[in-house]
C-alpha positions as CSV (number, residue, x, y, z in Angstrom):
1,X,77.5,47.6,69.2
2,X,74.5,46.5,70.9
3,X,73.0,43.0,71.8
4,X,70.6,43.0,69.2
5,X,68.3,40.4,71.1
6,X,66.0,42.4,73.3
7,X,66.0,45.0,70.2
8,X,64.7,41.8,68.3
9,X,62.2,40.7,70.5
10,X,60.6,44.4,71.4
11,X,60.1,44.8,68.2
12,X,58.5,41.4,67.3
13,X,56.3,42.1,70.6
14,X,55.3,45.1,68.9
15,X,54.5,44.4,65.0
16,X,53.4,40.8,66.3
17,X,55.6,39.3,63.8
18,X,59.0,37.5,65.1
19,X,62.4,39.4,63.9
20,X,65.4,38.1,64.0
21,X,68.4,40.3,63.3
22,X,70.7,38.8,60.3
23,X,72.5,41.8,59.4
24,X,73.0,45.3,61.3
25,X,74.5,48.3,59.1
26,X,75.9,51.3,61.3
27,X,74.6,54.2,59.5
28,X,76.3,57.6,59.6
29,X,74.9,61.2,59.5
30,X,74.4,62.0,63.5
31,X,76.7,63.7,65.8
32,X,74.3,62.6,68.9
33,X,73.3,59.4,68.4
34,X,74.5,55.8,66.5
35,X,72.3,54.3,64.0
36,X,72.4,51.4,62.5
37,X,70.0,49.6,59.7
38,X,69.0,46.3,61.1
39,X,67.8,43.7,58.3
40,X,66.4,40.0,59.4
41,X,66.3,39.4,55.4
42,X,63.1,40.7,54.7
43,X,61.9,43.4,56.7
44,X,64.4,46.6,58.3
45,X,64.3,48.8,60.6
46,X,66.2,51.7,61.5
47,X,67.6,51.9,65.1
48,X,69.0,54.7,66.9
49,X,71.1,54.1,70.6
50,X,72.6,56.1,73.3
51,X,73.0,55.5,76.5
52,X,70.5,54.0,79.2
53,X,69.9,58.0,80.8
54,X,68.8,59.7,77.2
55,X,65.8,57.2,76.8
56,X,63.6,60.2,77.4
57,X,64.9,61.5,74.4
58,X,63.8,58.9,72.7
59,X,60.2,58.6,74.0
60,X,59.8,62.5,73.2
61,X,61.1,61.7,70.1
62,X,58.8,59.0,69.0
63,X,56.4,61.1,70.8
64,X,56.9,63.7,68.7
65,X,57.1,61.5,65.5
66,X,53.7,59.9,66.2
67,X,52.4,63.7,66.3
68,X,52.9,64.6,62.7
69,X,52.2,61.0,61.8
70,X,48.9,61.6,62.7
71,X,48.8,64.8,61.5
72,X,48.4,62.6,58.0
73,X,50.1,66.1,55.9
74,X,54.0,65.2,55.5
75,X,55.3,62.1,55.4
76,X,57.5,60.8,58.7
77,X,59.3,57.5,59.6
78,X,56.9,55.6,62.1
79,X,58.2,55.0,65.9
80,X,58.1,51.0,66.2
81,X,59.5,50.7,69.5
82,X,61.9,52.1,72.2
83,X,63.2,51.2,75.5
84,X,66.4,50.2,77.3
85,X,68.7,47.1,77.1
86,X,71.8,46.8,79.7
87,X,72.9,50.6,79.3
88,X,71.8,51.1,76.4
89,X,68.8,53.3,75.0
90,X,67.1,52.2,72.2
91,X,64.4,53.8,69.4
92,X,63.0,51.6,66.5
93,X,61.6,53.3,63.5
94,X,60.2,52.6,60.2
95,X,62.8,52.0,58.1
96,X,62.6,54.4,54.7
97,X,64.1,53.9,51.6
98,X,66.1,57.7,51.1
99,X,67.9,58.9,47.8
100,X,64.8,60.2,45.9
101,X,64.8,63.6,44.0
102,X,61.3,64.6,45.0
103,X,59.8,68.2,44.6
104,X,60.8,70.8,47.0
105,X,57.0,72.1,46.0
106,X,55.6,69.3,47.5
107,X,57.4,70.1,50.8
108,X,56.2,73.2,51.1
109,X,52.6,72.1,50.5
110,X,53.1,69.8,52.8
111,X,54.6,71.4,55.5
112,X,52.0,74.2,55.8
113,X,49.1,71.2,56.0
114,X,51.1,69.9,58.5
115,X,51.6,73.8,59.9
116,X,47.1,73.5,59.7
117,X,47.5,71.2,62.5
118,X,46.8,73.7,65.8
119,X,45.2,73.9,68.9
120,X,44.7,76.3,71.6
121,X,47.7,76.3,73.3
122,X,51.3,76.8,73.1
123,X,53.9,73.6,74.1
124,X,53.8,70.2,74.2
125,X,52.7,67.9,77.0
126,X,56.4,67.0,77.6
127,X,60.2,68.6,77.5
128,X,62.2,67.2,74.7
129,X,65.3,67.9,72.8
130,X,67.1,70.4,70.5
131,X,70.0,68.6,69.5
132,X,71.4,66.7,73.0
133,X,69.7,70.4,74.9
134,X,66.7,69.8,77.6
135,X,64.1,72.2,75.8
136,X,61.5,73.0,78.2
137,X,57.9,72.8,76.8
138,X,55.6,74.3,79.7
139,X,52.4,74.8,78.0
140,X,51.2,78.7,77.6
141,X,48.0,80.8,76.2
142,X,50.7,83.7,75.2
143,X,53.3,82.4,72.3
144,X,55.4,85.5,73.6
145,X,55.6,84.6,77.1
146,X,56.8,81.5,76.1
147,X,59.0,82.0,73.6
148,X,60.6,84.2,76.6
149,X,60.5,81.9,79.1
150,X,61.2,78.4,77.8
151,X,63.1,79.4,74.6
152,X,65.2,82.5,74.4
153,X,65.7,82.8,78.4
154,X,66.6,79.1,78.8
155,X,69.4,79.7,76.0
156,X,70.3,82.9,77.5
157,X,71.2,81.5,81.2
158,X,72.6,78.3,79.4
159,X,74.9,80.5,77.6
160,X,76.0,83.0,80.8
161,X,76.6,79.5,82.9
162,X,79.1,78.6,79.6
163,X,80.9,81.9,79.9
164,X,79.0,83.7,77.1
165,X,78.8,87.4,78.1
166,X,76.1,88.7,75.6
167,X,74.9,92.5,75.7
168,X,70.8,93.5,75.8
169,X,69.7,89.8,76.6
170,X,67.6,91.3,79.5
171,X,66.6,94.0,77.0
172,X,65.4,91.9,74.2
173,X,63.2,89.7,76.8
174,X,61.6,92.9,77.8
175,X,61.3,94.3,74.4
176,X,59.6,91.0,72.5
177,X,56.0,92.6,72.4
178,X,56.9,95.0,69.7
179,X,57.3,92.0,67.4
180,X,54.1,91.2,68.0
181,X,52.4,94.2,67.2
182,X,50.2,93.2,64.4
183,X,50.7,89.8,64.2
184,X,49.1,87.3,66.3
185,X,50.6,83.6,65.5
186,X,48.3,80.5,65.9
187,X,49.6,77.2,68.2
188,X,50.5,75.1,65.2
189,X,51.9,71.7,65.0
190,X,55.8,72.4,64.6
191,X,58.7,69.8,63.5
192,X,60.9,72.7,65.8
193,X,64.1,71.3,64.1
194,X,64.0,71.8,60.2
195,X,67.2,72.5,59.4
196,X,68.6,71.1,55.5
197,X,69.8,67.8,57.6
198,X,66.5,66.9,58.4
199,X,64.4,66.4,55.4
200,X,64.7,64.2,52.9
201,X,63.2,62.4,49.6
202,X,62.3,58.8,49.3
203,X,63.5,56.4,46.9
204,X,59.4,57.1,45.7
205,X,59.8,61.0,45.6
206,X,57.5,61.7,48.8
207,X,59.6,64.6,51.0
208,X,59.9,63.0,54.3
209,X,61.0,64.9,57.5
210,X,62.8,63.5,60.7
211,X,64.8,64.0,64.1
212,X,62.1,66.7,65.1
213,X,62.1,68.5,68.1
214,X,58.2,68.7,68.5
215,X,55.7,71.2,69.5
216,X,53.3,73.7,69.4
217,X,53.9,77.2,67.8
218,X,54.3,80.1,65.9
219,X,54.7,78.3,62.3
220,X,57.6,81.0,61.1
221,X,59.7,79.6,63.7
222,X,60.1,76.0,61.3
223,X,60.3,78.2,58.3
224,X,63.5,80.7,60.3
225,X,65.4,77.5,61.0
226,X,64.9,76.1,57.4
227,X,67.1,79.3,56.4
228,X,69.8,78.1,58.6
229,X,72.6,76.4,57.8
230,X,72.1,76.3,54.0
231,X,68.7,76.9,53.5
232,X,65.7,75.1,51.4
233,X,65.3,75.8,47.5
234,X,63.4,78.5,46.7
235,X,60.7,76.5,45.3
236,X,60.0,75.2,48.8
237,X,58.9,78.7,50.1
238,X,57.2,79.5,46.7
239,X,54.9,77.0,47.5
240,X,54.3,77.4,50.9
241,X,53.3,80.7,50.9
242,X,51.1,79.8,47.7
243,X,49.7,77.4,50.5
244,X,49.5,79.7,53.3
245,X,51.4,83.1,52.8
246,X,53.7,84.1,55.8
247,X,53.1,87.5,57.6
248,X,54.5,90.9,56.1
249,X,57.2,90.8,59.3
250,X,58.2,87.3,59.1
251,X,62.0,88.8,58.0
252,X,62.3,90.5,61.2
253,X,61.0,88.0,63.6
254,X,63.1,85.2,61.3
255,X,66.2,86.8,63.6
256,X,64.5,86.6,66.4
257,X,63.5,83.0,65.8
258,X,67.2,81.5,65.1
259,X,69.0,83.3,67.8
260,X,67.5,80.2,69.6
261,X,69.2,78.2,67.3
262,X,72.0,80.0,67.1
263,X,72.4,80.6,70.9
264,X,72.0,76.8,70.7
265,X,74.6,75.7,68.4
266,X,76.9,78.1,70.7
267,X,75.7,76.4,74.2
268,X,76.8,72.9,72.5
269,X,79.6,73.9,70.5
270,X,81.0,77.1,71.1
271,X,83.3,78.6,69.2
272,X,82.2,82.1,67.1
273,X,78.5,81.2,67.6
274,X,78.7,84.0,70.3
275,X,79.2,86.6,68.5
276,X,76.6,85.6,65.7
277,X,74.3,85.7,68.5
278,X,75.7,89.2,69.8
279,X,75.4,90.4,66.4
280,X,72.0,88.8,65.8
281,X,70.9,90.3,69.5
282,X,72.3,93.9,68.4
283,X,70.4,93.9,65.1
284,X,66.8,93.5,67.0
285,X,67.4,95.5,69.5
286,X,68.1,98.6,66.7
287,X,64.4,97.4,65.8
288,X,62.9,98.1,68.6
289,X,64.9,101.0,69.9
Protein backbone atom coordinates (compact mmCIF):
# COMPACT_ATOMS: atom_id res chain seq x y z
CA UNK A 1 0.00 0.00 0.00
CA UNK A 2 1.18 3.36 -0.54
CA UNK A 3 2.26 6.27 1.87
CA UNK A 4 -0.78 8.03 1.58
CA UNK A 5 0.94 11.48 2.55
CA UNK A 6 2.23 13.06 -0.55
CA UNK A 7 -1.10 11.59 -2.17
CA UNK A 8 -2.76 13.75 0.61
CA UNK A 9 -0.95 16.81 0.20
CA UNK A 10 -1.12 16.77 -3.92
CA UNK A 11 -4.32 16.67 -3.72
CA UNK A 12 -5.02 19.36 -1.00
CA UNK A 13 -2.40 21.58 -3.27
CA UNK A 14 -4.81 20.98 -5.90
CA UNK A 15 -8.56 21.42 -4.71
CA UNK A 16 -6.96 24.12 -2.22
CA UNK A 17 -8.69 22.41 0.62
CA UNK A 18 -6.34 20.25 3.16
CA UNK A 19 -7.06 16.22 2.97
CA UNK A 20 -6.08 14.04 5.22
CA UNK A 21 -6.45 10.30 4.56
CA UNK A 22 -8.62 8.53 7.51
CA UNK A 23 -9.54 5.51 5.71
CA UNK A 24 -8.20 3.91 2.21
CA UNK A 25 -10.47 0.97 0.67
CA UNK A 26 -8.57 -1.16 -2.03
CA UNK A 27 -11.04 -1.42 -4.71
CA UNK A 28 -11.11 -4.36 -7.16
CA UNK A 29 -12.08 -4.62 -10.84
CA UNK A 30 -8.50 -3.89 -12.74
CA UNK A 31 -6.09 -6.35 -13.96
CA UNK A 32 -3.43 -3.31 -14.54
CA UNK A 33 -3.66 -1.19 -11.99
CA UNK A 34 -4.62 -1.09 -7.79
CA UNK A 35 -7.19 1.18 -6.70
CA UNK A 36 -8.15 2.07 -3.75
CA UNK A 37 -11.09 4.60 -2.31
CA UNK A 38 -9.40 7.09 -0.06
CA UNK A 39 -12.02 8.84 2.46
CA UNK A 40 -10.66 11.73 5.04
CA UNK A 41 -14.41 11.52 6.50
CA UNK A 42 -16.00 13.79 4.30
CA UNK A 43 -14.80 14.03 0.96
CA UNK A 44 -13.14 10.66 -1.37
CA UNK A 45 -11.37 10.21 -3.94
CA UNK A 46 -10.59 7.40 -6.08
CA UNK A 47 -6.82 6.54 -6.53
CA UNK A 48 -5.23 4.42 -8.98
CA UNK A 49 -1.16 3.22 -8.58
CA UNK A 50 1.49 1.47 -10.49
CA UNK A 51 4.78 1.84 -10.49
CA UNK A 52 7.01 5.06 -10.72
CA UNK A 53 7.81 4.15 -14.90
CA UNK A 54 3.80 3.93 -16.03
CA UNK A 55 3.12 7.60 -14.79
CA UNK A 56 2.78 8.46 -18.42
CA UNK A 57 -0.01 6.29 -18.43
CA UNK A 58 -1.51 8.14 -16.09
CA UNK A 59 -0.98 11.76 -17.43
CA UNK A 60 -2.43 10.35 -20.87
CA UNK A 61 -5.08 9.05 -18.92
CA UNK A 62 -6.17 12.12 -17.11
CA UNK A 63 -5.33 13.63 -20.37
CA UNK A 64 -7.64 11.90 -22.03
CA UNK A 65 -10.29 12.15 -19.22
CA UNK A 66 -10.14 15.94 -19.13
CA UNK A 67 -10.93 15.55 -23.09
CA UNK A 68 -14.45 14.29 -22.83
CA UNK A 69 -14.88 16.28 -19.70
CA UNK A 70 -14.84 19.13 -21.67
CA UNK A 71 -16.53 17.73 -24.26
CA UNK A 72 -19.66 18.48 -21.60
CA UNK A 73 -21.82 15.25 -23.60
CA UNK A 74 -21.27 12.07 -21.22
CA UNK A 75 -20.49 12.11 -17.96
CA UNK A 76 -16.61 11.12 -16.77
CA UNK A 77 -14.81 10.95 -13.39
CA UNK A 78 -12.63 14.27 -13.20
CA UNK A 79 -8.68 13.90 -13.08
CA UNK A 80 -7.68 15.70 -9.53
CA UNK A 81 -4.16 14.93 -9.57
CA UNK A 82 -1.25 12.60 -10.58
CA UNK A 83 2.28 12.23 -10.08
CA UNK A 84 4.90 10.01 -8.39
CA UNK A 85 5.77 9.22 -4.72
CA UNK A 86 8.95 6.85 -3.91
CA UNK A 87 8.21 4.25 -6.80
CA UNK A 88 5.11 4.63 -6.98
CA UNK A 89 2.75 6.32 -9.73
CA UNK A 90 -0.20 7.86 -8.72
CA UNK A 91 -3.70 9.23 -10.49
CA UNK A 92 -6.38 11.02 -8.31
CA UNK A 93 -9.95 11.14 -9.65
CA UNK A 94 -13.27 12.29 -8.77
CA UNK A 95 -14.59 9.87 -6.77
CA UNK A 96 -18.32 8.61 -8.20
CA UNK A 97 -20.87 7.05 -6.51
CA UNK A 98 -21.57 3.64 -8.97
CA UNK A 99 -24.51 1.06 -8.67
CA UNK A 100 -27.28 2.99 -10.50
CA UNK A 101 -29.59 1.42 -13.05
CA UNK A 102 -29.64 4.29 -15.51
CA UNK A 103 -30.91 4.16 -19.20
CA UNK A 104 -28.86 2.47 -21.79
CA UNK A 105 -30.84 5.20 -24.12
CA UNK A 106 -29.21 7.88 -22.45
CA UNK A 107 -25.77 6.33 -23.25
CA UNK A 108 -26.31 6.19 -26.57
CA UNK A 109 -27.50 9.80 -26.77
CA UNK A 110 -24.76 10.60 -25.06
CA UNK A 111 -22.10 8.92 -26.63
CA UNK A 112 -22.87 10.19 -30.14
CA UNK A 113 -22.83 14.05 -28.57
CA UNK A 114 -19.74 13.19 -27.33
CA UNK A 115 -18.91 11.27 -30.95
CA UNK A 116 -20.04 15.44 -32.26
CA UNK A 117 -16.94 16.41 -30.73
CA UNK A 118 -14.32 16.49 -34.09
CA UNK A 119 -11.69 18.24 -35.53
CA UNK A 120 -9.65 18.13 -38.53
CA UNK A 121 -7.36 15.65 -37.82
CA UNK A 122 -6.76 12.14 -36.83
CA UNK A 123 -4.77 11.27 -33.28
CA UNK A 124 -4.10 12.75 -30.34
CA UNK A 125 -1.29 15.03 -29.30
CA UNK A 126 0.27 12.23 -27.28
CA UNK A 127 0.78 8.10 -27.23
CA UNK A 128 -1.23 6.46 -24.54
CA UNK A 129 -2.54 3.08 -23.64
CA UNK A 130 -4.77 0.14 -24.59
CA UNK A 131 -4.84 -1.90 -21.72
CA UNK A 132 -0.83 -1.83 -20.36
CA UNK A 133 0.02 -1.63 -24.72
CA UNK A 134 2.06 1.74 -25.96
CA UNK A 135 -0.60 2.89 -28.64
CA UNK A 136 0.94 5.19 -30.84
CA UNK A 137 -1.15 8.34 -31.66
CA UNK A 138 0.92 10.20 -34.66
CA UNK A 139 -1.54 12.68 -35.82
CA UNK A 140 -2.80 12.08 -39.65
CA UNK A 141 -5.16 13.93 -42.44
CA UNK A 142 -6.00 10.19 -43.78
CA UNK A 143 -8.06 7.91 -40.97
CA UNK A 144 -6.85 4.94 -43.31
CA UNK A 145 -3.26 5.67 -43.21
CA UNK A 146 -3.46 5.67 -39.81
CA UNK A 147 -5.48 3.19 -38.77
CA UNK A 148 -2.62 1.17 -40.90
CA UNK A 149 0.20 2.58 -39.41
CA UNK A 150 -0.36 3.21 -35.80
CA UNK A 151 -3.18 0.69 -35.19
CA UNK A 152 -3.41 -2.53 -37.19
CA UNK A 153 0.47 -2.60 -38.19
CA UNK A 154 1.66 -1.79 -34.61
CA UNK A 155 -0.45 -4.95 -33.40
CA UNK A 156 0.62 -6.91 -36.30
CA UNK A 157 4.59 -6.63 -35.65
CA UNK A 158 3.68 -6.84 -31.81
CA UNK A 159 2.11 -9.99 -32.51
CA UNK A 160 5.03 -11.63 -35.13
CA UNK A 161 7.75 -10.40 -32.25
CA UNK A 162 5.25 -12.75 -29.69
CA UNK A 163 5.42 -15.66 -32.05
CA UNK A 164 2.01 -15.12 -33.73
CA UNK A 165 2.31 -16.27 -37.34
CA UNK A 166 -0.84 -14.78 -38.95
CA UNK A 167 -1.63 -15.22 -42.76
CA UNK A 168 -2.61 -11.93 -45.26
CA UNK A 169 -1.49 -9.31 -42.55
CA UNK A 170 0.61 -7.65 -45.39
CA UNK A 171 -2.47 -8.15 -47.61
CA UNK A 172 -5.15 -6.59 -45.44
CA UNK A 173 -2.76 -3.33 -44.92
CA UNK A 174 -2.64 -3.07 -48.57
CA UNK A 175 -6.26 -3.85 -49.13
CA UNK A 176 -7.87 -1.21 -46.36
CA UNK A 177 -9.08 1.34 -49.18
CA UNK A 178 -11.86 -0.87 -50.33
CA UNK A 179 -13.50 -0.29 -46.96
CA UNK A 180 -13.45 3.03 -47.56
CA UNK A 181 -15.06 3.27 -50.65
CA UNK A 182 -18.09 5.17 -49.93
CA UNK A 183 -17.58 6.12 -46.69
CA UNK A 184 -15.59 8.88 -45.51
CA UNK A 185 -15.43 8.95 -41.42
CA UNK A 186 -14.98 12.35 -39.57
CA UNK A 187 -11.95 12.81 -36.71
CA UNK A 188 -14.26 12.46 -33.75
CA UNK A 189 -13.58 12.57 -30.15
CA UNK A 190 -13.25 8.74 -29.24
CA UNK A 191 -13.30 6.96 -25.57
CA UNK A 192 -11.01 4.18 -27.92
CA UNK A 193 -11.77 1.58 -25.02
CA UNK A 194 -15.62 1.03 -24.56
CA UNK A 195 -15.81 -2.30 -23.86
CA UNK A 196 -18.98 -3.51 -21.20
CA UNK A 197 -16.16 -3.00 -18.25
CA UNK A 198 -15.90 0.46 -18.81
CA UNK A 199 -19.26 2.17 -18.42
CA UNK A 200 -21.23 2.44 -15.73
CA UNK A 201 -24.45 4.16 -13.90
CA UNK A 202 -24.31 6.37 -11.03
CA UNK A 203 -25.96 5.92 -7.79
CA UNK A 204 -28.15 9.15 -9.69
CA UNK A 205 -28.84 7.20 -13.01
CA UNK A 206 -26.31 9.46 -15.24
CA UNK A 207 -24.23 6.64 -17.62
CA UNK A 208 -20.75 7.51 -16.83
CA UNK A 209 -17.69 6.15 -18.90
CA UNK A 210 -14.06 5.48 -17.73
CA UNK A 211 -10.43 3.97 -18.25
CA UNK A 212 -10.48 5.47 -21.86
CA UNK A 213 -7.85 5.07 -24.24
CA UNK A 214 -8.36 8.57 -25.94
CA UNK A 215 -8.32 9.95 -29.33
CA UNK A 216 -9.45 11.15 -32.47
CA UNK A 217 -11.34 8.89 -34.99
CA UNK A 218 -13.59 7.13 -36.98
CA UNK A 219 -16.69 6.96 -34.32
CA UNK A 220 -17.62 3.09 -35.44
CA UNK A 221 -14.41 2.18 -34.00
CA UNK A 222 -16.04 2.91 -30.09
CA UNK A 223 -19.32 1.47 -31.25
CA UNK A 224 -17.02 -2.20 -32.77
CA UNK A 225 -15.49 -2.52 -29.35
CA UNK A 226 -18.80 -1.99 -27.42
CA UNK A 227 -19.73 -5.41 -29.22
CA UNK A 228 -16.87 -7.03 -27.78
CA UNK A 229 -16.71 -8.99 -24.93
CA UNK A 230 -20.47 -9.06 -24.17
CA UNK A 231 -21.85 -6.29 -25.77
CA UNK A 232 -24.26 -3.09 -24.84
CA UNK A 233 -28.17 -3.54 -24.71
CA UNK A 234 -29.84 -3.08 -27.65
CA UNK A 235 -31.43 0.02 -26.46
CA UNK A 236 -28.00 1.59 -26.40
CA UNK A 237 -27.56 1.38 -30.31
CA UNK A 238 -31.35 2.11 -30.81
CA UNK A 239 -30.65 5.31 -29.59
CA UNK A 240 -27.61 6.12 -30.96
CA UNK A 241 -28.30 5.69 -34.31
CA UNK A 242 -31.71 7.58 -33.59
CA UNK A 243 -29.02 10.24 -32.60
CA UNK A 244 -26.72 9.84 -35.40
CA UNK A 245 -27.38 6.73 -37.64
CA UNK A 246 -24.10 4.61 -38.38
CA UNK A 247 -23.07 4.05 -42.15
CA UNK A 248 -24.72 1.16 -44.34
CA UNK A 249 -21.05 -0.81 -43.93
CA UNK A 250 -20.50 -0.34 -40.37
CA UNK A 251 -20.92 -4.52 -40.09
CA UNK A 252 -18.04 -4.99 -42.26
CA UNK A 253 -15.63 -2.46 -41.03
CA UNK A 254 -16.90 -3.52 -37.19
CA UNK A 255 -14.32 -6.64 -38.01
CA UNK A 256 -11.90 -4.72 -39.16
CA UNK A 257 -12.15 -2.37 -36.18
CA UNK A 258 -11.78 -5.28 -33.30
CA UNK A 259 -9.08 -7.17 -34.83
CA UNK A 260 -7.18 -4.33 -33.10
CA UNK A 261 -8.65 -5.31 -30.09
CA UNK A 262 -8.54 -8.69 -30.58
CA UNK A 263 -4.85 -8.68 -31.90
CA UNK A 264 -4.53 -6.84 -28.60
CA UNK A 265 -5.97 -9.01 -26.12
CA UNK A 266 -3.64 -11.79 -27.91
CA UNK A 267 -0.28 -9.52 -27.67
CA UNK A 268 -1.08 -9.31 -23.76
CA UNK A 269 -2.58 -12.56 -23.14
CA UNK A 270 -2.21 -15.07 -25.65
CA UNK A 271 -3.81 -17.97 -25.69
CA UNK A 272 -6.66 -18.69 -28.74
CA UNK A 273 -6.83 -14.97 -29.37
CA UNK A 274 -4.64 -15.92 -32.41
CA UNK A 275 -6.71 -17.63 -34.17
CA UNK A 276 -9.76 -15.32 -33.60
CA UNK A 277 -7.63 -12.92 -35.21
CA UNK A 278 -6.66 -15.38 -38.14
CA UNK A 279 -10.15 -16.04 -38.51
CA UNK A 280 -11.23 -12.41 -38.26
CA UNK A 281 -8.19 -11.54 -40.82
CA UNK A 282 -9.49 -14.45 -43.34
CA UNK A 283 -13.13 -13.14 -43.22
CA UNK A 284 -11.97 -9.51 -44.66
CA UNK A 285 -9.76 -10.54 -46.81
CA UNK A 286 -12.84 -12.77 -48.65
CA UNK A 287 -14.31 -9.15 -48.78
CA UNK A 288 -12.06 -7.65 -50.65
CA UNK A 289 -10.86 -10.51 -52.79
Amino acid sequence: MADWTQIDKAIGETTGRSFRTHSARAVGGGCINDAYQLSDGQRRYFVKLNQAARLSMFEAEAEGLQAIVASRSILAPSPVCWGTQGDTAYLVLEHLDLGGSGSAERLGRELAQMHRQTRSRFGWQRDNTIGSTPQPNAESADWVDFWRSQRLDHQLRLATGRGGRLRGGEALLEALPAFFTDYQPVPSLLHGDLWSGNYAYCDDDRPVIFDPAVYYGDRETDLAMSELFGGFPAAFYAAYDEAWPRDPGYPTRKTLYNLYHILNHFNLFGGGYLGQAQGMLDRLLSEVH
